[in-house]
DOPALUM-926577 format. One record per residue (C-alpha): x, y, z; residue in one letter; residue number from 1. Coordinates in Angstrom, 1 decimal. Layout:
# DOPALUM-926577
SITE | X | Y | Z | A | NUM
...
# end
This chain:
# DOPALUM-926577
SITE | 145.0 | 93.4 | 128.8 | X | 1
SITE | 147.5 | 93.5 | 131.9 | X | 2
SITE | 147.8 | 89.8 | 132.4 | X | 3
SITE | 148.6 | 89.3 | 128.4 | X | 4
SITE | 151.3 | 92.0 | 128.8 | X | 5
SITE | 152.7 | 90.1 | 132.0 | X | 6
SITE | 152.4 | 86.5 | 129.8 | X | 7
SITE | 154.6 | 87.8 | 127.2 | X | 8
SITE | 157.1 | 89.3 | 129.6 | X | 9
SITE | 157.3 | 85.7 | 130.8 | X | 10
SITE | 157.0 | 83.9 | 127.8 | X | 11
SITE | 160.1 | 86.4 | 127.3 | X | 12
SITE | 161.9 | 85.6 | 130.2 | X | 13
SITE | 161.8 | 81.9 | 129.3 | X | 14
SITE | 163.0 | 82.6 | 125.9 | X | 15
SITE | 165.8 | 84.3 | 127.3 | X | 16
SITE | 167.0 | 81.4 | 130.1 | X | 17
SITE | 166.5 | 78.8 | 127.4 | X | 18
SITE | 168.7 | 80.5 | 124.8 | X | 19
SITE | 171.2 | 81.2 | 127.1 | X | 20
SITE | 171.2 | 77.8 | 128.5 | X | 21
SITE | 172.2 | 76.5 | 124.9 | X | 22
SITE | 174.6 | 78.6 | 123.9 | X | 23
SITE | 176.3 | 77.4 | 127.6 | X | 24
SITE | 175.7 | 73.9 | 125.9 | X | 25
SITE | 177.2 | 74.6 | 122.8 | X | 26
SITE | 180.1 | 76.5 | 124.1 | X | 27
SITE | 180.5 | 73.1 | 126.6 | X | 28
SITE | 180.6 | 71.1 | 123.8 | X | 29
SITE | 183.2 | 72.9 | 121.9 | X | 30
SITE | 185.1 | 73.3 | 124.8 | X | 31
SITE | 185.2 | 69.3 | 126.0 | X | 32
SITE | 185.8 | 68.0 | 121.9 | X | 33
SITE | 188.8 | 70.1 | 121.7 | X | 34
SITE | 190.4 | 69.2 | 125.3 | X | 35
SITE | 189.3 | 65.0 | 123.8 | X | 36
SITE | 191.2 | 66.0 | 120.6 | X | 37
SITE | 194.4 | 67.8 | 122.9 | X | 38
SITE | 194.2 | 64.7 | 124.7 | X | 39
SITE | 194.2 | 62.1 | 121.8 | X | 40
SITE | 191.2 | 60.2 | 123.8 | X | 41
SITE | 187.9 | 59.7 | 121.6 | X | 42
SITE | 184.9 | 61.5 | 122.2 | X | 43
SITE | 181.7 | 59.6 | 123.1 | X | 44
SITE | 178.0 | 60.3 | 122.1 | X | 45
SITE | 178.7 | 63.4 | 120.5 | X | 46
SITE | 177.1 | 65.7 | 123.5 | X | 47
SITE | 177.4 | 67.3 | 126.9 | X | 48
SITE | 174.5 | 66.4 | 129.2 | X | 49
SITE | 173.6 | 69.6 | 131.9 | X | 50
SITE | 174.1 | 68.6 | 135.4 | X | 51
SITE | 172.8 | 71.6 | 137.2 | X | 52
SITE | 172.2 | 75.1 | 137.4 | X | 53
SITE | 173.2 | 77.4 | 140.6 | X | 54
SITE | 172.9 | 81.0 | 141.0 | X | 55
SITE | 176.9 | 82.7 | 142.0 | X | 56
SITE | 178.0 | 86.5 | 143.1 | X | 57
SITE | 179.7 | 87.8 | 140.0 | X | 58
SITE | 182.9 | 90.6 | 140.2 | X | 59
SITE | 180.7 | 93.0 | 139.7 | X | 60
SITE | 178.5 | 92.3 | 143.0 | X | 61
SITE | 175.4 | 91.1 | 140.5 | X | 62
SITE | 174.0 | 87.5 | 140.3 | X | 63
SITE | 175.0 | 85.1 | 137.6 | X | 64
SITE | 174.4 | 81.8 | 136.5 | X | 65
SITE | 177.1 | 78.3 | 136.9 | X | 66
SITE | 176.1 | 75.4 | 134.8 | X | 67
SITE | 177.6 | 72.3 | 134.9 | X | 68
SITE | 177.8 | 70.0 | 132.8 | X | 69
SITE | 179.3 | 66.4 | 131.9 | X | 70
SITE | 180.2 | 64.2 | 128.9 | X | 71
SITE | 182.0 | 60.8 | 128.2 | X | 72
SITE | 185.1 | 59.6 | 126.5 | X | 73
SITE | 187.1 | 56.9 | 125.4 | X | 74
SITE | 191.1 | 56.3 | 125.4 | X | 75
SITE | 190.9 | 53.1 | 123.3 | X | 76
SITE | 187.2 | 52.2 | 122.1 | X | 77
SITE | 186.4 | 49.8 | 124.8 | X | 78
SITE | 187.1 | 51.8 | 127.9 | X | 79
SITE | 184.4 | 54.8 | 128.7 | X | 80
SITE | 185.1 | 57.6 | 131.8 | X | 81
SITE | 183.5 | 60.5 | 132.2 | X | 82
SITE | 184.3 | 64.2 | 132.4 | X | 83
SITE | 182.6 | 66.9 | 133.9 | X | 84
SITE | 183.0 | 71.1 | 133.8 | X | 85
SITE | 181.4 | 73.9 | 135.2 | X | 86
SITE | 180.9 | 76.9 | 133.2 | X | 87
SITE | 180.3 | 81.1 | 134.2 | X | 88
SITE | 178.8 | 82.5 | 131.5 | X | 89
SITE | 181.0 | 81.3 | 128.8 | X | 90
SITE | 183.9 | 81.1 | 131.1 | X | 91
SITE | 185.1 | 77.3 | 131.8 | X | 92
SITE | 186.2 | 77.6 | 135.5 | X | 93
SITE | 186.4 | 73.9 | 136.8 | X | 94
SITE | 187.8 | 70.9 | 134.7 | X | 95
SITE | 187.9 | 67.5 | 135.1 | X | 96
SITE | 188.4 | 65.4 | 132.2 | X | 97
SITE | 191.4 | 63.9 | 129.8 | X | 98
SITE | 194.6 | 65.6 | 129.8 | X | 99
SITE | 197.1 | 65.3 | 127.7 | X | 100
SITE | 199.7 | 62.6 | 128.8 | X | 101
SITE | 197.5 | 61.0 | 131.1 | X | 102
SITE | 196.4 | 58.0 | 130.2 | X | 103
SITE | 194.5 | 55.7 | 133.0 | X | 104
SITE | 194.9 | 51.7 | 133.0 | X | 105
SITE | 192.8 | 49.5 | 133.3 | X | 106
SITE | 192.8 | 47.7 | 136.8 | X | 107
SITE | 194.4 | 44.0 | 136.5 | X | 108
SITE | 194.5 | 41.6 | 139.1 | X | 109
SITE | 198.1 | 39.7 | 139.4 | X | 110
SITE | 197.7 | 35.8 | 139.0 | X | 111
SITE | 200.8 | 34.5 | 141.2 | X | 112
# end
């Protein structure tokens, strides 16, 4: 009777990191499609892939968790460059990605 209580508490626990790793997905995916829209860029394969997970000392002195996570995009259709963010909870802390006004070219090599 003790070890089925202990395999629902687990079963439990793995509920609970799995839910909260996709709401972190979903709130990543929001989060990169709007900054693609701010940016005018288009936004590639329709998802954000997870990266990692690593364990950070919250304000409050507890242990929380950082995901990161990365996705693709597009200034013209051809071109394809990836983004990445890390998120705290649902807080985006770290950025890297289209902004608005930047636009990268494409290398070309001068014929003389």
């Amino acid at each position: 009777m003790p070890s089925l209580i202990l395999l629902m508490i687990a079963g439990a626990a793995v509920f609970a990191f799995w839910n909260a790793a996709r709401a972190a997905a979903e709130r990543a995916e929001v989060l990169g499609r709007d900054a693609c829209a701010a940016a005018g860029v288009q936004w590639l394969d329709q998802s954000v892939h997870a990266t990692g997970v690593r364990l950070y000392r919250r304000e409050d002195g507890w242990l929380g968790l950082e995901r990161g996570f990365r996705f693709d995009y597009s200034y013209d259709g051809t071109d394809r460059h990836s983004g990445r963010m890390v998120l705290r909870g649902d807080r985006l802390v770290e950025f890297v990605g289209p902004s608005a006004g930047a636009r990268v070219l494409p290398f070309t090599s001068r014929q003389d």
